[in-house]
N, C-alpha and C positions, 0 to 999 in steps of 0.2 A: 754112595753119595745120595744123599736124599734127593728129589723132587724138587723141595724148593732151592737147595743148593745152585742145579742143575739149573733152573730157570734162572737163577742170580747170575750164575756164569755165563749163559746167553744172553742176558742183561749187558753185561758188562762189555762183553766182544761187541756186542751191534748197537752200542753208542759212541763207537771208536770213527776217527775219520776214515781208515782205512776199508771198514764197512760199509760205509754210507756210500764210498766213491764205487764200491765193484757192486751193489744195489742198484746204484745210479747206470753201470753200464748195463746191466741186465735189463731184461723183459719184468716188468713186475712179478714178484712172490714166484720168480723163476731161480733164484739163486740159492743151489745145497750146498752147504759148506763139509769141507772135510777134512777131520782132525780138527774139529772146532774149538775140543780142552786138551790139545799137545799139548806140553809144558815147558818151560828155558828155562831156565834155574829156579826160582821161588813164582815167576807171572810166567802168563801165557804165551808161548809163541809169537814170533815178533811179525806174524803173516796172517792173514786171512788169505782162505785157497778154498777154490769148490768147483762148481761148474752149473749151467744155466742156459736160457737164449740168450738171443739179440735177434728180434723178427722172428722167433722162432727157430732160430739154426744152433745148433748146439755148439758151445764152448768152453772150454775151461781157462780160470782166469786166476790170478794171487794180485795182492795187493801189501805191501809194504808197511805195516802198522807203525806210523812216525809215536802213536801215542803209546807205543810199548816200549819202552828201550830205546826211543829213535829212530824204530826199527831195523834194529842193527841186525846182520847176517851172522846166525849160530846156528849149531849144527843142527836145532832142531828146525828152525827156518827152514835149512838146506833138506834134509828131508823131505818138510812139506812139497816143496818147489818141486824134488826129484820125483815124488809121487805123482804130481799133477801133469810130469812131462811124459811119464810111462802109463798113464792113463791116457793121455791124448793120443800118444803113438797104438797104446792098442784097439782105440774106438775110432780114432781117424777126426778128431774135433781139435778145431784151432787153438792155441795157448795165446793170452795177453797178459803183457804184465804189469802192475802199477810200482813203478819203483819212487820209493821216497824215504830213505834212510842214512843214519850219520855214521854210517861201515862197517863195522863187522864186532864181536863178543873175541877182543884179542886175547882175555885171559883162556882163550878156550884152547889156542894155540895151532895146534898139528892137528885136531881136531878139526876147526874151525877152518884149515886150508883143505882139507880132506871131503870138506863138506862141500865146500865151493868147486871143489874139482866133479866131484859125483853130479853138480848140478850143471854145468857145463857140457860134462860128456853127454850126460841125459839131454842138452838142449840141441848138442850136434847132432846123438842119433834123430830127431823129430826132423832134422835142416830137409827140407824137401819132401817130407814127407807128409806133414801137415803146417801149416802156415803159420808162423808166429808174429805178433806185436808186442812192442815194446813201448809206454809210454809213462816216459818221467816226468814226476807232478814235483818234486821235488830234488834232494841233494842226491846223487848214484856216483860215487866215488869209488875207487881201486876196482876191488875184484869184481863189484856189481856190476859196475860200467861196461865192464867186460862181459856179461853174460848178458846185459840189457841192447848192446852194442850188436850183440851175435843177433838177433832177431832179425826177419826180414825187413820191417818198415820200424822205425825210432818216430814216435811223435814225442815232440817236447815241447812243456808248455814256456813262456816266455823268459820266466823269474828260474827254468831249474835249474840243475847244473849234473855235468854228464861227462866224466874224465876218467884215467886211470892215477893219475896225478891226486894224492889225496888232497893236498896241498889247495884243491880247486884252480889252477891254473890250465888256462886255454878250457873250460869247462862251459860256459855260456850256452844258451841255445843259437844266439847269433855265431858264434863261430863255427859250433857242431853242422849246425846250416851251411855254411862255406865250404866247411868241409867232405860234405857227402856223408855225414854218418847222420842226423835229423832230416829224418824223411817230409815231418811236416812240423812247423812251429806255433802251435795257437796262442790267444794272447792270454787265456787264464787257463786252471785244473778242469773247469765247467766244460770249456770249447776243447779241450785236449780229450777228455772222455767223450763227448759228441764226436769228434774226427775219428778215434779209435770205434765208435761204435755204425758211423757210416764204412771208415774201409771195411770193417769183415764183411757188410754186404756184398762189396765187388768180389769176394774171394772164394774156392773151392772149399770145403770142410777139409779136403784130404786132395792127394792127388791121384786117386781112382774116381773122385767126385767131380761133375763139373758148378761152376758157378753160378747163384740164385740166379732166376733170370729173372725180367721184369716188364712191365708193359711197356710197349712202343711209344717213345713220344716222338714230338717231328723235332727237327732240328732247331736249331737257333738259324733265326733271321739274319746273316751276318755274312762280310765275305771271306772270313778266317777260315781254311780248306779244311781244317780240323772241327770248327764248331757249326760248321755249314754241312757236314758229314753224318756227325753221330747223333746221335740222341742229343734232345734237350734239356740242359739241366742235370745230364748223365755225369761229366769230365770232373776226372777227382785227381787234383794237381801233386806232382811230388819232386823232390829236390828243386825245388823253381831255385834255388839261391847259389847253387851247385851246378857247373859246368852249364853257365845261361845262351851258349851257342847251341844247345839241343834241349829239346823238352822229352820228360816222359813222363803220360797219363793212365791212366784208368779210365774206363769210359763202359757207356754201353754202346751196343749199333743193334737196330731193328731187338730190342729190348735184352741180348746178351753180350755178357761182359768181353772187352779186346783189351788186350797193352796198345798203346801208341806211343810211336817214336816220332818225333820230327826235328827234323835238321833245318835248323836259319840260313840258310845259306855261308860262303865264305868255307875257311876252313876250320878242322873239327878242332878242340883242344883237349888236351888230355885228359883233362877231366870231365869234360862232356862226352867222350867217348867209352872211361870208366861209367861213369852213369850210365850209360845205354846200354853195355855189355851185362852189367851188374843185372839190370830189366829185363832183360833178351832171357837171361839164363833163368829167373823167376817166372817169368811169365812161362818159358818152355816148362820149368822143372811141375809146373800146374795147369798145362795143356791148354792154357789163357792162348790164342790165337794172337798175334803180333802185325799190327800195320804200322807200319815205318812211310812215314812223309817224307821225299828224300830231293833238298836242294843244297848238294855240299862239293866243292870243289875238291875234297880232297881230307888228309888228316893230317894233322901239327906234326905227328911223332910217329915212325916205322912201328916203335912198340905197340903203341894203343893200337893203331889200324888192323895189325895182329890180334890183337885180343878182341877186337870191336867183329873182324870177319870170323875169328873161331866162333864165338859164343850164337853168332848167325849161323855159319853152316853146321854146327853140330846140334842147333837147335831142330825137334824135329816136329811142333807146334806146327798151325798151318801160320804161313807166313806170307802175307799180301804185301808188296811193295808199289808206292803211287809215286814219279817222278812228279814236282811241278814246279820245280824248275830245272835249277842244273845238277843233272849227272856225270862227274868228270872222275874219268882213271877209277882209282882205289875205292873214291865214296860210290861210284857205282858199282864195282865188283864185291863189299862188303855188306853196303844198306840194300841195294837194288836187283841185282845182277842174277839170275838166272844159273849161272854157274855157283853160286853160295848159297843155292838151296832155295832159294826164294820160289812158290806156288805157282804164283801170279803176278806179273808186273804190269802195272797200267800207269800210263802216262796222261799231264794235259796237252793239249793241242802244243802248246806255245814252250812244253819241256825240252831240253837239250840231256844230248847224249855222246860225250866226246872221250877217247882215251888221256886225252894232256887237255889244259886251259884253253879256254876258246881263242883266244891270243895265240897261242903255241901252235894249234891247229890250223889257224889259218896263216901262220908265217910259214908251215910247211909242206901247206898243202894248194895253198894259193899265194906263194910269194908273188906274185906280178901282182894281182891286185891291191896286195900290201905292201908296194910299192907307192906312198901318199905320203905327205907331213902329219908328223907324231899327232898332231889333234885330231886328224883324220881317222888313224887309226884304229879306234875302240868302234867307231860306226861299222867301219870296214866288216871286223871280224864278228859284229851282230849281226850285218847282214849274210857272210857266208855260214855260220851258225845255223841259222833259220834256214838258208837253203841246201845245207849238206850234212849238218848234225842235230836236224830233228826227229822228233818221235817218231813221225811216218817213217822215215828213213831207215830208224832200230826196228821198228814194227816189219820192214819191208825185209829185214834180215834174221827174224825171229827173236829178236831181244827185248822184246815189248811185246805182250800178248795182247792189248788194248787199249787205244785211243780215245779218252771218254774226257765230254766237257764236264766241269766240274760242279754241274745242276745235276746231271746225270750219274755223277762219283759215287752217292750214298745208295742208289738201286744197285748199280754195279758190281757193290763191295759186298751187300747185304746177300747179291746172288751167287758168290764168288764163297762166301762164307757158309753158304747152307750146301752148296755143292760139294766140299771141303771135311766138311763136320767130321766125316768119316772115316778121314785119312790116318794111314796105317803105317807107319817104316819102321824096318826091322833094323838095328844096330848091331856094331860090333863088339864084341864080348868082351870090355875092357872095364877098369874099374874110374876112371874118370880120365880128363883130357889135360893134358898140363902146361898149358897153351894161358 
C-alpha cells in the first residue's frame, strides 16, 4: 500500500467519533493506536484500541466505533479487545472501555460467539490484576453488556442503555444505578469521559503498584465526619443510588488514596451491604487501605451480614475502623471489631458499643431502672448507654484502641496509616473463599 493510501486510512479512522472520544480521554498526542487497518469484511474494524496516559500513567483503552457498522461485535473487534487485555495483564496498565454499539455481525455465527467468549475470559484473567472501566456512551446490549458489566467501575452516561436483554428492557442508566451495576451516571458522553478519566487517577496501574499520590489539601470546612477527615475536594462518590443506607467513596487522606465505607446509621440492607462487600474485596484486591465510618445497629439479612464480615476479615489491606456512633451485635463484629481483622479501631467520645440494641441491653442489664412508663423509656436506656456502653468502657476492655475527638480524627488516621503502610500477612494457600 502506498504512502498516500496509508495516510487516507488514517484519515479516515481519526474522523470517526469513536476516535475523537478515546483522544479526548488521553493526555494529548499520547494515544498509539493498535491494529489501526484490521479489517471486518469489506471496512475497518468496528474498534479503535491502543494505549496512552491520563496524567501521565499509562493505559490501554478501546472504544466502540458506532460510525462502522454500529460498531457491532465481530470477530475481528473481538480480537482487537483480546489483544489489549493480554497487553495490559503483561505490562500491569489499566483497561477502559468505550462501549457504544448496536450488537454483534450475527451472519458471523459460531464465530462471532467464539469471539465474545475469548474476550470475556481474557477480561476475567486481568479481574484483580489490573483495574478495569467500563463506560457506555451509548447502546451495550446482549453479549457486550456482559463483558462491559464484568469491569470493576460501570460509568454511564444518562441517555445509554446497558442490558443483556437485546430487546433494551430494564436497560436505562437510571435503573442500572438502582441496581448496583452503574458505578457512576454523568448527564452527557463529555462528563462520562471526564469521570472515567478522574477515577483512573484514584487507582493503582496493577496491583503490585500502589496509587498516584497527590498533594495534601486541608479538609472541607464542614461537620460531615467523612469530609471534615480527608482531603479536600479529594471524595470521588460511587453507587450513591444503590444500597443509600451505606456510602462508599474514593478519597485521598494526607495526599494518598483510601476506600471509605460509612454506615447511616439503623440497620444495613442488603443491598447496601452487597455494595460495601463488593468495595472491601476491590479495594483489598488493590492494597487501597479501607476506613469504614461505623454507626449500624445491625444487618437486614443473616446472608449479607455473612458476606459483608467475610469480605472484611479475609481482606488483608490495612483496615482502620472509626465508631461514631453506634456499634451494636454483628455491625460491630463485621465493620468494626477487632476480632474481623480490623488494624485499628477508634472511636468518638459519644460512640456506643453494645452486643444487642441499646433497648435490649438495658432491659437486661438494668431492668429496675427500666422499670418507668413506655415514654420514659427510650431516655432511660440513653442514659445507661452513656454510662455502661461507652467507648471508654470498650477502650477499658481492649476493643477500642482510641478515643479521639473528631477535630483530632484526620492526624490520628493520617498517623495510623503511615505506621501501617508496611503491613505484611501471609494467607492460606487456597484458591479463593466461597463465602
Amino acid at each position: 500500500m502506498s504512502i498516500e493510501k496509508i495516510n487516507q486510512a488514517k484519515a479516515e479512522i481519526a474522523s470517526t467519533s469513536a476516535y475523537k472520544t478515546i483522544t479526548e480521554f488521553f493526555d494529548a498526542d499520547s494515544f498509539t493506536e493498535i491494529d489501526a487497518f484490521a479489517k471486518s469484511g469489506e471496512g475497518f474494524a468496528e474498534v479503535v484500541a491502543g494505549f496512552g496516559t491520563v496524567e501521565g500513567m499509562p493505559v490501554y483503552a478501546f472504544a466502540q466505533n458506532s460510525d462502522i457498522c454500529g460498531g457491532a461485535m465481530s470477530k475481528a473487534q473481538a480480537a482487537k479487545l483480546k489483544k489489549i487485555y493480554d497487553l495490559a495483564l503483561k505490562t500491569g496498565a489499566p483497561v477502559v472501555g468505550f462501549y457504544d454499539s448496536v450488537g454483534g455481525r450475527l451472519m458471523q455465527g459460531n464465530e462471532l460467539l467464539a469471539g465474545c467468549g475469548q474476550v470475556l475470559n481474557s477480561a476475567a484473567a486481568v479481574s484483580g490484576a489490573v483495574p478495569q472501566i467500563s463506560v457506555v456512551l451509548g447502546t451495550c446490549l446482549g453479549t457486550n453488556a456482559l463483558n462491559a458489566a464484568s469491569a470493576d467501575f460501570v460509568i454511564m452516561s444518562e441517555k445509554a442503555q446497558l442490558s443483556l436483554d437485546v430487546t433494551g428492557e430494564n436497560a436505562s442508566a437510571e435503573y442500572n444505578a438502582e441496581h448496583g451495576i452503574a458505578s457512576v451516571v454523568a448527564k452527557d458522553s463529555a462528563e462520562a469521559v471526564a469521570k472515567a478519566k478522574e477515577l483512573v487517577l484514584y487507582l493503582p496501574s496493577n496491583n503490585l503498584n500502589t496509587a498516584p499520590e497527590s498533594f495534601e489539601e486541608e479538609p472541607a470546612d464542614c461537620d460531615c465526619i467523612v469530609g471534615s477527615t480527608v482531603d479536600g475536594g479529594s471524595v470521588y462518590k460511587l453507587f450513591d443510588n444503590y444500597g443509600k443506607d451505606a456510602k462508599v467513596r474514593l478519597a485521598r487522606l494526607g495526599g494518598s488514596v483510601v476506600g471509605i465505607v460509612k454506615t447511616n446509621g439503623g440497620v444495613l440492607s442488603c443491598s447496601a451491604t452487597t455494595k460495601i462487600a463488593k468495595f472491601v474485596r476491590f479495594c483489598d484486591a488493590f492494597s487501597l487501605p479501607i476506613l469504614t465510618f461505623v454507626d449500624c445497629k445491625g444487618f437486614e439479612s443473616i446472608k449479607s451480614a455473612a458476606k459483608a464480615a467475610s469480605a472484611y476479615a479475609e481482606a488483608t489491606t490495612v483496615k482502620i475502623s472509626v465508631v461514631y456512633g453506634q456499634a451494636v451485635g454483628s455491625g460491630y463484629i463485621a465493620l468494626a471489631g477487632t476480632g474481623a481483622n480490623a488494624d485499628m479501631v477508634y472511636a468518638l467520645p459519644q460512640a456506643v458499643i453494645s452486643p444487642v440494641n441499646v433497648e435490649a441491653a438495658a432491659f437486661i442489664l438494668a431492668a429496675d431502672a427500666m422499670n418507668v412508663p413506655v415514654a420514659e423509656q427510650k431516655a432511660v436506656a440513653e442514659k445507661f448507654a452513656a454510662e455502661n456502653l461507652s467507648a471508654f468502657n470498650a477502650a477499658q476492655n481492649g476493643y477500642v484502641d482510641g478515643i479521639v475527638e473528631q477535630q483530632d480524627l484526620r492526624k490520628a488516621l493520617i498517623s495510623a496509616l503511615d505506621m501501617l503502610a508496611g503491613k505484611r500477612v501471609p494467607t492460606v494457600a487456597k484458591k479463593h473463599s466461597t463465602i
